[in-house]
C-alpha positions as a Markdown table, in Angstrom:
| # | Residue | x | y | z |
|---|---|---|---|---|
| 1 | Unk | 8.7 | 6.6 | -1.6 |
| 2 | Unk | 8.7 | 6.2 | 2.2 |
| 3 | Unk | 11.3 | 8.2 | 2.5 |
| 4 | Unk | 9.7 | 10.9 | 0.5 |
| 5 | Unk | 6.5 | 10.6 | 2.6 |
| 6 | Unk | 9.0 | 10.9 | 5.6 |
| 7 | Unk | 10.5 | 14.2 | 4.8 |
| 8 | Unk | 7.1 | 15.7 | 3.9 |
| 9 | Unk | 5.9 | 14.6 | 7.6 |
| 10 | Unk | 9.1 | 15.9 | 9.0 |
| 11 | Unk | 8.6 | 19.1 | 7.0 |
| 12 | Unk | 4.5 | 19.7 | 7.7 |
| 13 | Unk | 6.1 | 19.4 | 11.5 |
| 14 | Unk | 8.8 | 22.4 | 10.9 |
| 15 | Unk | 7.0 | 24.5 | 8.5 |
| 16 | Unk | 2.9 | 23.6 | 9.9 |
| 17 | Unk | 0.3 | 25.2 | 7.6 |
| 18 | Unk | 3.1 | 26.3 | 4.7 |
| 19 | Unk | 3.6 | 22.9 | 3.0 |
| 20 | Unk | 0.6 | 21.2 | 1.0 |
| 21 | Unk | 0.8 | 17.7 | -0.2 |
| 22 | Unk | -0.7 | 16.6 | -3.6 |
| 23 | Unk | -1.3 | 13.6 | -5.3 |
| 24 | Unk | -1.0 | 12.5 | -9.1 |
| 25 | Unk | -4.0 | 10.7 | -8.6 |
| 26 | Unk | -6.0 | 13.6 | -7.0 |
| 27 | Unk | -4.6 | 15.3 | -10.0 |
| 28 | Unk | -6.0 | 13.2 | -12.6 |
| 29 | Unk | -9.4 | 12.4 | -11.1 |
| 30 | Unk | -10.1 | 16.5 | -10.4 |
| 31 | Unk | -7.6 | 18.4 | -12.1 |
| 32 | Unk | -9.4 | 22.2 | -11.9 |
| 33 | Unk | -9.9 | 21.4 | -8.4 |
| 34 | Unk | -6.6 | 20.5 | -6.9 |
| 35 | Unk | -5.1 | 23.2 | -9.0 |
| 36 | Unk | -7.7 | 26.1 | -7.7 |
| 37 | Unk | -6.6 | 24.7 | -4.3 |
| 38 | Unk | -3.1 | 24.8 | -5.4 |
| 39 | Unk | -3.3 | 28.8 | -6.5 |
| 40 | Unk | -5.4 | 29.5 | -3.2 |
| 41 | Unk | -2.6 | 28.0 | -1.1 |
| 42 | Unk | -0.5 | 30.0 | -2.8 |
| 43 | Unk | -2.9 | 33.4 | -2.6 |
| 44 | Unk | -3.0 | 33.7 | -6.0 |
| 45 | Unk | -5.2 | 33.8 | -9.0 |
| 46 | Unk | -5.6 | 30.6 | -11.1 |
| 47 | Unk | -4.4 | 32.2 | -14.9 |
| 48 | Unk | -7.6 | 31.9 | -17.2 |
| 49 | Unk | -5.2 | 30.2 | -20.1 |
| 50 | Unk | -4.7 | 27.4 | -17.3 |
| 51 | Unk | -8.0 | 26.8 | -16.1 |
| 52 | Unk | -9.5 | 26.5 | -19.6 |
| 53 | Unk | -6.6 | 24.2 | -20.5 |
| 54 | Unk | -7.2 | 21.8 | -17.6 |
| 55 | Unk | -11.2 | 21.7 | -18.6 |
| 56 | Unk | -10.2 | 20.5 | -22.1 |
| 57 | Unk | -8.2 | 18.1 | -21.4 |
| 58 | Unk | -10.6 | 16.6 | -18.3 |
| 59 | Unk | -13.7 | 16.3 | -21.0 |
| 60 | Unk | -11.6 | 13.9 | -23.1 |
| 61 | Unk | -11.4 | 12.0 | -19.8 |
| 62 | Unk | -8.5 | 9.9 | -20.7 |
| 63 | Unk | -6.4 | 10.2 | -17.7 |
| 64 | Unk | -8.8 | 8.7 | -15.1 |
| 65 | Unk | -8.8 | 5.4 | -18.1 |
| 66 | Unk | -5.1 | 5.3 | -18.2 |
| 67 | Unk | -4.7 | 5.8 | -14.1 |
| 68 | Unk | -6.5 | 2.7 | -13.6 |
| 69 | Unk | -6.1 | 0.6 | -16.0 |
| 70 | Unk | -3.3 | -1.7 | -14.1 |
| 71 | Unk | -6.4 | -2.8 | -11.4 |
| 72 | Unk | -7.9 | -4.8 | -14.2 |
| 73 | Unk | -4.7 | -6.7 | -15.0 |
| 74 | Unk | -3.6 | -7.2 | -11.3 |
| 75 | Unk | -3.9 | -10.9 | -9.2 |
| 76 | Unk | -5.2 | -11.5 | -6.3 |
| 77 | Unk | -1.4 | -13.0 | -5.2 |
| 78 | Unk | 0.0 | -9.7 | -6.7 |
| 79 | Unk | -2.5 | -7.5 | -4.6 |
| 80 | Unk | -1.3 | -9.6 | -1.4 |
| 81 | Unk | 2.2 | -9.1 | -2.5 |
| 82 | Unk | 1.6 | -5.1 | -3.0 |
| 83 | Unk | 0.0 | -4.6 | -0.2 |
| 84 | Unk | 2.6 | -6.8 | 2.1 |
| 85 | Unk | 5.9 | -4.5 | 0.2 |
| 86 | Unk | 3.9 | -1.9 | 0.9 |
| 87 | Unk | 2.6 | -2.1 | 4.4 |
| 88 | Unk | 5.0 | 0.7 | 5.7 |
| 89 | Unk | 4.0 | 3.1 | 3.0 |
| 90 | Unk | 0.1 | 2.9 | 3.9 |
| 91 | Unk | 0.9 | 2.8 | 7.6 |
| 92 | Unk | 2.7 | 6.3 | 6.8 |
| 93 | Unk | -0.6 | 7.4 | 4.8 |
| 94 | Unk | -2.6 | 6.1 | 7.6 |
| 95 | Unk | -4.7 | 4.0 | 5.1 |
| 96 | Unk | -6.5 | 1.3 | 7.4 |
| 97 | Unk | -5.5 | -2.4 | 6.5 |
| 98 | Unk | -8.6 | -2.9 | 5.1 |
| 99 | Unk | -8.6 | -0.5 | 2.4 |
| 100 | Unk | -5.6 | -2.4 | 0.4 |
């Protein structure tokens, strides 16, 4: 995943202002958002079909159950171990030390 998160930097530096970054997560917790933001970036209108799809399947509000589900199951010595495998990929993301 670093290396993803890499190439997208290295990318956003070549191409500034014609590369936009989205996250599952994002995704899940605010799906008619992210994709109006989507079509925007893309100067173009979000298709009704779409739009009335994504607000049917956010009232059943499943997805946001299912994304964080794992964070009930995880241990504290699992957390630290996450968060220590992981240290380059929040570093990358600039999430503070804090935060994970």
């Amino acid at each position: 995943m670093t290396a993803d998160i890499r190439s997208r930097l290295a990318l956003e530096r070549e191409f500034p202002g014609r590369t936009m970054s989205v996250r599952y997560e994002d995704v899940v917790a605010n799906p008619e958002e992210i994709f109006r933001d989507i079509y925007n970036f893309l100067d173009e209108p979000i298709p009704i079909k779409t739009l009335l799809e994504m607000q049917k399947k956010a009232q059943k509000g499943q997805a946001m159950k299912v994304l964080t589900k794992w964070q009930d199951k995880l241990t504290y010595r699992e957390a630290v171990t996450i968060a220590q495998q992981c240290a380059e990929f929040f570093q990358l993301l600039n999430i503070p030390a804090a935060d994970y």
